[in-house]
N, C-alpha and C positions, 0 to 999 in steps of 0.2 A: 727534528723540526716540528712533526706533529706533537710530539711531547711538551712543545714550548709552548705551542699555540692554546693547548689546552688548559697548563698550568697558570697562562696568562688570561682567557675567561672566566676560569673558573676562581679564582680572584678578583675578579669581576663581578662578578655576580654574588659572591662570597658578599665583599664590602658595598655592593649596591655602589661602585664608585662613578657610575653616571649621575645618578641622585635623585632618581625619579619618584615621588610620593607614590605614584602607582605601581609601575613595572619597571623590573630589575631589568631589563632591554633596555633601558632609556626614557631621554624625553620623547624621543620620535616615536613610540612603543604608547602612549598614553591616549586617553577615548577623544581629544581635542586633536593631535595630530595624526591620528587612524578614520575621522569621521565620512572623510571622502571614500578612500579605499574599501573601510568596510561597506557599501553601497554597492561599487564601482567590482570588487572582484568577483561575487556571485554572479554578475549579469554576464562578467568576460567568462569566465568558467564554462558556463552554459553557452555563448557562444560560439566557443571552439570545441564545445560536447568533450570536454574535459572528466574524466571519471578519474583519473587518478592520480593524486599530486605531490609532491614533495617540499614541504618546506622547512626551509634549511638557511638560515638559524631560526627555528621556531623559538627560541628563547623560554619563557615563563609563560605563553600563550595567551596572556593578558589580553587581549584584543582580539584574538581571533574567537577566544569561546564566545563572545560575541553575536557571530554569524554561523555557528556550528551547527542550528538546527538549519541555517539557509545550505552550508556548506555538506549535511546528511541529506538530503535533500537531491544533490546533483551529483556528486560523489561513491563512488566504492572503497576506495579506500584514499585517505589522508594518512600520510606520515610527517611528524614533526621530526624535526632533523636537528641536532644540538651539539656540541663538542664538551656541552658541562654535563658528568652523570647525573649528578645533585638534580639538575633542571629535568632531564629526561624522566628520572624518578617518581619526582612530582607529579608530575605532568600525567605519566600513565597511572598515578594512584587518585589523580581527578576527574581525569578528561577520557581516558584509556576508554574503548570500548568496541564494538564489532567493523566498525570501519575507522574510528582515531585509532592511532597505533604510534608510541614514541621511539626514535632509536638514539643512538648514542653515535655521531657521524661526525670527519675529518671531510670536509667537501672536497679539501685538496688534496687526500690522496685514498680513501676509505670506499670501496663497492659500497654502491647506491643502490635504492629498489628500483624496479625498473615502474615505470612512473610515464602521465601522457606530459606533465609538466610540471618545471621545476621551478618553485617562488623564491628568489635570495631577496630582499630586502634589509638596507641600512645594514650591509656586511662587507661588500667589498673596499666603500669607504675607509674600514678598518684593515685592510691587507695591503699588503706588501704587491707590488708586481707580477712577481715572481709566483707568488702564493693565489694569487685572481687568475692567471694564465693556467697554472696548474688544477687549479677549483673549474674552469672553462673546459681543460682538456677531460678532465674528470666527468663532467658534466654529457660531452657529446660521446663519450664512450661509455656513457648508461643508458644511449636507446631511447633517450625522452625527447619528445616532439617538440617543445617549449620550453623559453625559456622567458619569467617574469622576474624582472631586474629593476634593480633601483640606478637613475640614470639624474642626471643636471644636464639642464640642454642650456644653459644659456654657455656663450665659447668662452670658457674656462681656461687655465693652462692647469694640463694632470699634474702633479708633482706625486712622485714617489715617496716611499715610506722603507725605514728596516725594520720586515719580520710584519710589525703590528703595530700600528698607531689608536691606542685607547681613545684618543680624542677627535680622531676621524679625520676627512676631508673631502669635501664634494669632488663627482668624478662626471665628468662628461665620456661616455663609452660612445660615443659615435665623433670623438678627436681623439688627435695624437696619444699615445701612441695606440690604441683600441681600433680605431676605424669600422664599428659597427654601421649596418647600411641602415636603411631607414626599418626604423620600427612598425611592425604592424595595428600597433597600438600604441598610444602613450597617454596615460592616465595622471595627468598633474594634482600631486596630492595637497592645494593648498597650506602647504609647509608654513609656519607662524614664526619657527625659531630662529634666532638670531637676527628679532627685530626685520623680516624680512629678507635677509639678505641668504635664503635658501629657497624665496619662493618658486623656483626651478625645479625646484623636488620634484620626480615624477617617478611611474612605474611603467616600465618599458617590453611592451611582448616584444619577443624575437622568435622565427625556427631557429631551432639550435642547429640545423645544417647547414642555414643560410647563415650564421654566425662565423666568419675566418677569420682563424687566430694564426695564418703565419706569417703574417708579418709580426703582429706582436712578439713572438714567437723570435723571429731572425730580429729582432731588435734588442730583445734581452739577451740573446745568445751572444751578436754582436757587441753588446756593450757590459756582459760579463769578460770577454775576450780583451776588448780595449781596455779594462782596470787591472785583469791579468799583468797584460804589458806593461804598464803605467806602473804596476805594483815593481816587476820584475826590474823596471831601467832604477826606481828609484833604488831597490836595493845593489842593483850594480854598481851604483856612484855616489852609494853617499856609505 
């Protein structure tokens, strides 16, 4: 499964098949739809005395080099987090330096540095259930205080995905099946794309202790169980 997840980015990034003139991450990855965040993350950084953070998918780093001298500044160390080597590559042959540091990381199943917070933005949109659940348990079993997430608050219905959806789809994590409680932050990132119709876009702090994943948890299990069965009657009678 990790094997698939990577061969499917890294084709990605490969063909640029989001299509962005600037940044191989995306539209949402470009200086028009980062304007707010990049402002907005330095200040949250510093007020939760944030020294050291993980981000994961750092992609092409397009945007963040940015606020790098803001983000050297309140930081120890910064790690970009990426599942394409190609990007990782780069990245430390630009950006690498006594506190940037690039790795080459599977969030959903890959030891993480130990980190005071963990930034996923514009990533889980693209997973699977299954794969966001596992990236979650992965996530609180690396010891990091925070978790900054990309979240849609307007009430949504989640729809699932197999494996990876290239094309994404907004995620409400405080509805069905997620049930995150309320954020300690929510930073609405003026979203522009699709005519509007994502202006919900936000970035979401959580503690990641105060984050419970079992219901999610007993709901996949449950409803892997249920297609089991459903799998097993059909082959019994047809």
């Amino acid at each position: 499964m990790a094997g698939e997840l990577k061969k499917i980015f890294e084709k990605t990034a490969e063909h640029n098949t989001w299509g962005d003139n600037d940044s191989l991450s995306g539209p949402g990855s470009n200086l028009i739809q980062t304007a707010i965040i990049r402002k907005e993350i330095p200040a949250l950084l510093k007020r939760y005395q944030v020294k050291k953070m993980l981000d994961a998918p750092c992609g092409d780093f397009f945007w963040i080099k940015l606020i790098k001298k803001d983000l050297s500044g309140i930081l120890i160390s910064y790690f970009g987090g990426d599942i394409v080597p190609q990007l990782i590559q780069k990245n430390n042959e630009l950006y690498g330096n006594g506190i940037f540091s690039f790795i080459q990381v599977d969030i959903t199943s890959d030891t993480l540095p130990n980190v005071d917070l963990i930034f996923t933005r514009d990533c889980f949109l693209h997973l699977s259930y299954l794969n966001i659940y596992k990236a979650l348990k992965n996530y609180k079993k690396s010891g990091a205080d925070y978790l900054l997430v990309s979240t849609y608050t307007k009430k949504r219905k989640n729809t699932d995905v197999p494996n990876v959806s290239i094309n994404g789809r907004a995620i409400n994590l405080q509805t069905f099946p997620f049930y995150f409680s309320q954020p300690l932050e929510l930073i609405n990132e003026g979203c522009t794309e699709g005519n509007l119709e994502y202006a919900d876009k936000s970035l979401a702090l959580w503690k990641l202790k105060n984050i419970n994943i079992i219901f999610f948890g007993s709901y996949l299990f449950l409803r892997r169980g249920t297609f089991f069965i459903q799998r097993k009657f059909k082959n019994w009678f047809s």
